[in-house]
Each structure stands twice: as C-alpha cells, then as structure tokens.
C-alpha positions in Angstrom: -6.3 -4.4 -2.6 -10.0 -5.0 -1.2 -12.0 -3.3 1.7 -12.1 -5.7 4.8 -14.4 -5.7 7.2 -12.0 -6.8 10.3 -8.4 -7.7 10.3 -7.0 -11.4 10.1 -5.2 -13.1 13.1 -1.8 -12.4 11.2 -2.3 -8.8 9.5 -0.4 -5.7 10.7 -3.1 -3.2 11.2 -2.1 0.3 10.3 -4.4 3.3 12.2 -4.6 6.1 9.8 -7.7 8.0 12.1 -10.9 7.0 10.6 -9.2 4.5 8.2 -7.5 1.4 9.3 -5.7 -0.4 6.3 -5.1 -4.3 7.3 -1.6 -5.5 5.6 -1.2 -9.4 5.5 2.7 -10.8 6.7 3.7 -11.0 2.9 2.7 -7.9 1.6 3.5 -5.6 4.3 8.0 -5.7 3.3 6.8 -5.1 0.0 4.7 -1.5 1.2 7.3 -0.1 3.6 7.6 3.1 3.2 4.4 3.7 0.4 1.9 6.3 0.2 -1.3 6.4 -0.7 -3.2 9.1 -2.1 -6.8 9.9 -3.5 -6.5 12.0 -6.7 -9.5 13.4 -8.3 -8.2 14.8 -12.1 -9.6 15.5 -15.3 -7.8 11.9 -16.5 -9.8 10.2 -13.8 -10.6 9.9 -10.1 -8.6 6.8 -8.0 -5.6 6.3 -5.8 -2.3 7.0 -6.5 0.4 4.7 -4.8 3.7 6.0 -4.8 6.4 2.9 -3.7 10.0 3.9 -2.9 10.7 -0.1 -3.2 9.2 -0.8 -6.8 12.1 -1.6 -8.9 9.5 -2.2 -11.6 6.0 -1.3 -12.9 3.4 -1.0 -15.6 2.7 1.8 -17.6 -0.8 2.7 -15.9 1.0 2.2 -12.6 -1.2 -0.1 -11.3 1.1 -2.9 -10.5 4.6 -3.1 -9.4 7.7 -5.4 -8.7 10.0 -5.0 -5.2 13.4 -5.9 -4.6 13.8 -8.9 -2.6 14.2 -6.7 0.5 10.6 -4.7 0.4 11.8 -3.2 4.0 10.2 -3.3 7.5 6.9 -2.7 9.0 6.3 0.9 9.9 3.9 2.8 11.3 1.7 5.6 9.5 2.6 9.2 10.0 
C-alpha cells in the first residue's frame, strides 16, 4: 500500500468521499469485501485491515494470503 497521486489507466478506483483508494487489476479479487480502519490505541496508532478472504496471515497482521478466488470488485458502502 502507497498514497497515489492519480489513478493508473487500469486501476479500479473506489470513492470513499474525501478519500479515493486506487486498486490495481491484480489486487483488487484479493480485497473484495475488506475493511479498512484507522485505530488510534495505547499499543499504537495505524490501520487495521480486516480480510474475509485471508486464508492466511502473520502474527502482526500485516500481511496475508487469499484463496485463489479473492472475489469480485465491489463498490464501497
């Protein structure tokens, strides 16, 4: 993950308000159905992801592993 200034010619573009988040072809099976969250604790401040398709991850939770069927492209709610 990286902040972009403007999509690429491929990305699915995701309007969330005041934020866009730009998803390349590859990634976005792989997010369907994710949240995203900003979480400001005494362990820390950063954002919490929360993947209904990881079948596998890391103990800090900062990476994971999808099915071969991540899902479709959907829109945010």
């Amino acid at each position: 993950m990286r902040l972009e200034a403007k999509e690429n010619e491929a990305d699915t573009v995701i309007d969330c308000g005041e934020v866009k988040v730009f998803v390349d072809p590859l990634s976005m099976p792989k997010l369907d159905g994710m949240s995203i969250d900003f979480v400001d604790s005494l362990e820390g401040s950063g954002f919490k992801f929360t993947n209904p398709n990881a079948v596998k991850s890391c103990a800090c939770g900062s990476s994971f592993t999808t099915g071969d069927n991540g899902g479709a492209p959907k829109s945010c709610s």
